[in-house]
C-alpha positions in Angstrom: -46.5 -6.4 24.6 -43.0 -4.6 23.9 -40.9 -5.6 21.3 -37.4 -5.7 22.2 -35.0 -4.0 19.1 -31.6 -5.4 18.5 -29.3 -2.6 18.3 -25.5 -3.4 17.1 -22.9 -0.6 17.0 -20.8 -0.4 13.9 -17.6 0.4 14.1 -15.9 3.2 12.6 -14.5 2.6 9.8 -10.7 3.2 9.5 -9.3 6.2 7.1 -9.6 4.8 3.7 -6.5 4.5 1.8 -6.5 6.1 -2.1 -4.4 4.4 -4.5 -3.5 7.4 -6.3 -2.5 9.4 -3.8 1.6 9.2 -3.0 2.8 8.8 0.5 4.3 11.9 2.2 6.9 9.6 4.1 8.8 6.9 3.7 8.9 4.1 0.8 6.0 2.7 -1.0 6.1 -0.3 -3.6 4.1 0.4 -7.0 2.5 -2.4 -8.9 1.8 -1.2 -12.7 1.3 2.6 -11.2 -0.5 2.2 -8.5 0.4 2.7 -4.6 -0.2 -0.6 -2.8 2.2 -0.9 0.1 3.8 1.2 2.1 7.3 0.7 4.0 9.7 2.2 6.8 12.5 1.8 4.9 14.1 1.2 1.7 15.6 -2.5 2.4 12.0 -3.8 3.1 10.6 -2.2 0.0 13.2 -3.3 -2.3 12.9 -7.4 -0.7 9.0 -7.3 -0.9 9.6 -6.0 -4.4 12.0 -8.3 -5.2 10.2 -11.1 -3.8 6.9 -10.4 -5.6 8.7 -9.8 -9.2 10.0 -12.9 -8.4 6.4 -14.6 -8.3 4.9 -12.4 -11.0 7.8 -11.4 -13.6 5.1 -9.6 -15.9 4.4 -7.0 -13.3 6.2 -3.7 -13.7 6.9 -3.1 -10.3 9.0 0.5 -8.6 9.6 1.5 -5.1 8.9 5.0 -4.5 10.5 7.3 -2.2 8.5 10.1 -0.5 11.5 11.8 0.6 13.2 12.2 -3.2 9.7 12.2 -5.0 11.6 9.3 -7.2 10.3 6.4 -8.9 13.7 2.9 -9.1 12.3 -0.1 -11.0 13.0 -3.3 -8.9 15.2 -5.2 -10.6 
């Protein structure tokens, strides 16, 4: 008798983002040092920034900009 196999296809998985690593473009918003999001432009960094310093005042949180290599606390 034949066994039938169950074969499932993973799927790739999807380039893996490093914390550590700055983004080449645009703005990204830092949470104690490290990279977590990353935005078009600088109005939606700042308001996510502001929004989440807002929630969690003990965080140091900066927006980055790729374009200047600068670090702005969000105030």
């Amino acid at each position: 008798m034949n066994k039938t196999t169950l074969h499932l296809e993973r799927p790739q998985p999807s380039q893996v983002r490093r914390a550590d690593l700055a983004p080449a473009i645009g703005y990204a918003m830092l949470v104690d040092g490290r990279f977590k999001t990353e935005f078009l432009d600088q109005d939606a960094a700042t308001n996510a920034a502001l929004e989440l310093s807002a929630k969690y005042p003990k965080l140091k949180i900066e927006i980055y900009d790729a374009a200047s290599k600068s670090r702005t606390p969000a105030k």
